[in-house]
C-alpha positions in Angstrom: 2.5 -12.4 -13.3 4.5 -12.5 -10.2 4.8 -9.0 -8.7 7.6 -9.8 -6.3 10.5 -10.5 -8.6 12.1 -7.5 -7.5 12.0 -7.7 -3.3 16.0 -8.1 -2.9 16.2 -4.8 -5.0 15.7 -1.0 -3.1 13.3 1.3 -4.8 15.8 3.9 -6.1 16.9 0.7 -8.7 13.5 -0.2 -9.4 12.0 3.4 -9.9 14.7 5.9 -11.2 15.6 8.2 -11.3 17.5 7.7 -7.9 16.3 10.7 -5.9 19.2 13.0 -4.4 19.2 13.3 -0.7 16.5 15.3 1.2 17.5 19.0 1.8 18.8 20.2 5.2 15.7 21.1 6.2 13.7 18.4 4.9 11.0 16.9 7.2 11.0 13.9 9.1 8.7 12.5 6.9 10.8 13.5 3.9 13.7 12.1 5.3 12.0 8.7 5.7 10.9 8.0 2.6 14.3 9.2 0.7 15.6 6.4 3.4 12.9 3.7 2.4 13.3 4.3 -1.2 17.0 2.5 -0.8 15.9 -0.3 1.5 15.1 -3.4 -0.7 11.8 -4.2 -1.1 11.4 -7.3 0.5 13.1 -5.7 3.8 10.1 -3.3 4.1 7.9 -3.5 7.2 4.2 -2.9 6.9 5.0 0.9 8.4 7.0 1.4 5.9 5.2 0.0 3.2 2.1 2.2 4.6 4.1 5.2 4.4 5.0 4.8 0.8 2.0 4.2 0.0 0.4 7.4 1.7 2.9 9.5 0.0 2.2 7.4 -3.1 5.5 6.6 -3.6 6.3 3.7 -6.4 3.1 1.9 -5.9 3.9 -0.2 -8.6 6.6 -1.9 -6.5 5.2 -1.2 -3.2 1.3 -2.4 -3.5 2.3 -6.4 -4.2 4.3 -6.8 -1.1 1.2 -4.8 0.9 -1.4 -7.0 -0.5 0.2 -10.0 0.2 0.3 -8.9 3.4 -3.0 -7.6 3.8 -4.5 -10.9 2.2 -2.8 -13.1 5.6 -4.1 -10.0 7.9 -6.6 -7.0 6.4 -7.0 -5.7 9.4 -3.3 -5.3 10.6 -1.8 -2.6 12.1 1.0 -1.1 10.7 1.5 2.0 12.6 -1.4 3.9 13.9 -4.4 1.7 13.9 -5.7 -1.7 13.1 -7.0 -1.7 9.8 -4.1 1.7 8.5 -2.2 -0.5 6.4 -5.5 -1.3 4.3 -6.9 2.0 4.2 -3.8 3.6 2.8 -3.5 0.6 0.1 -7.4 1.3 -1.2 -7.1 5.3 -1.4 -4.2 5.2 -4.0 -5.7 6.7 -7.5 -7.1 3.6 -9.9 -4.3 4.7 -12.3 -2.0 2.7 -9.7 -4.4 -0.2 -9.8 -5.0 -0.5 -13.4 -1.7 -1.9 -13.9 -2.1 -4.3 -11.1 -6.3 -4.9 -11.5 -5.6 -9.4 -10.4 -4.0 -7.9 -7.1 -7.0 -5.3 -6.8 -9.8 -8.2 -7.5 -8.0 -10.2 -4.9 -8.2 -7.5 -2.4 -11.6 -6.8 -3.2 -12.5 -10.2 -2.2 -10.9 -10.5 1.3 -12.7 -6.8 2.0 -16.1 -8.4 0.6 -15.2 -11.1 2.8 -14.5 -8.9 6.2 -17.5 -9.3 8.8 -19.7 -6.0 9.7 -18.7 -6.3 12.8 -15.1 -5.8 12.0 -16.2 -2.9 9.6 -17.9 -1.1 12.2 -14.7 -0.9 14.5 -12.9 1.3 12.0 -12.4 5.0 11.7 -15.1 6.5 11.1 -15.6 6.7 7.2 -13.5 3.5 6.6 -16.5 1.3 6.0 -17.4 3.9 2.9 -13.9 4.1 1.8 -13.4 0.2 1.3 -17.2 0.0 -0.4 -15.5 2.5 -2.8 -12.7 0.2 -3.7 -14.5 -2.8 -4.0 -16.9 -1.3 -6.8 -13.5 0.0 -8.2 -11.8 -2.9 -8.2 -14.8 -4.5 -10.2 -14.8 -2.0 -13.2 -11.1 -2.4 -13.8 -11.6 -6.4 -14.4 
């Protein structure tokens, strides 16, 4: 199944409802992702795709276009720190990957396939967190 029919199409279309706009006093953050939501998809930058992902917004649409990414680069740096973009993707609850479990397997492979070395320059904790996946990704094939 191809998970990136939808890329010329903003969020708000592929996940309604449409969300009104923020409040007044609505965050930066909150702001941001009202605005990402009615981007199309395929005009997403990592950052953005990493922020939707934090807030776990429409990971059905948004985890595709990250893996893809992430399978050219894991370690890429989206906005904080080499590697962000991939941490955010794996801590999404498994009820996200269970509908997407061929695009979990394949990300479980290119983090099998990521040196120690490389491991051992991440956050402290990251190393744990991608073992995590990995044997989650494995129980949902």
């Amino acid at each position: 199944m191809d998970h990136l029919l939808h890329l010329g199409r903003p969020l708000d279309e592929l996940d309604p409802p449409r969300w009104a706009p923020p409040a007044s006093d609505a965050t930066h953050l909150v702001r941001k992702v009202h605005e990402l939501r009615r981007i199309p998809l395929g005009e997403l930058g990592p950052a953005d795709l990493r922020t939707l992902i934090s807030q776990q917004v429409a990971l059905p649409y948004v985890l595709p276009p990250a893996v893809r990414l992430l399978l050219e680069e894991p370690l890429l740096d989206a906005y904080f720190y080499e590697g962000d973009l991939l941490l955010a993707t794996v801590n999404v609850p498994d009820s996200a990957w269970s509908l997407l479990p061929d695009l979990a397997a394949q990300l479980s492979a290119v983090i099998e396939a990521l040196p120690e070395a490389v491991l051992a320059g991440l956050p402290r904790g990251a190393a744990e967190e991608l073992t995590r996946f990995v044997a989650r990704a494995e129980s949902l094939c």
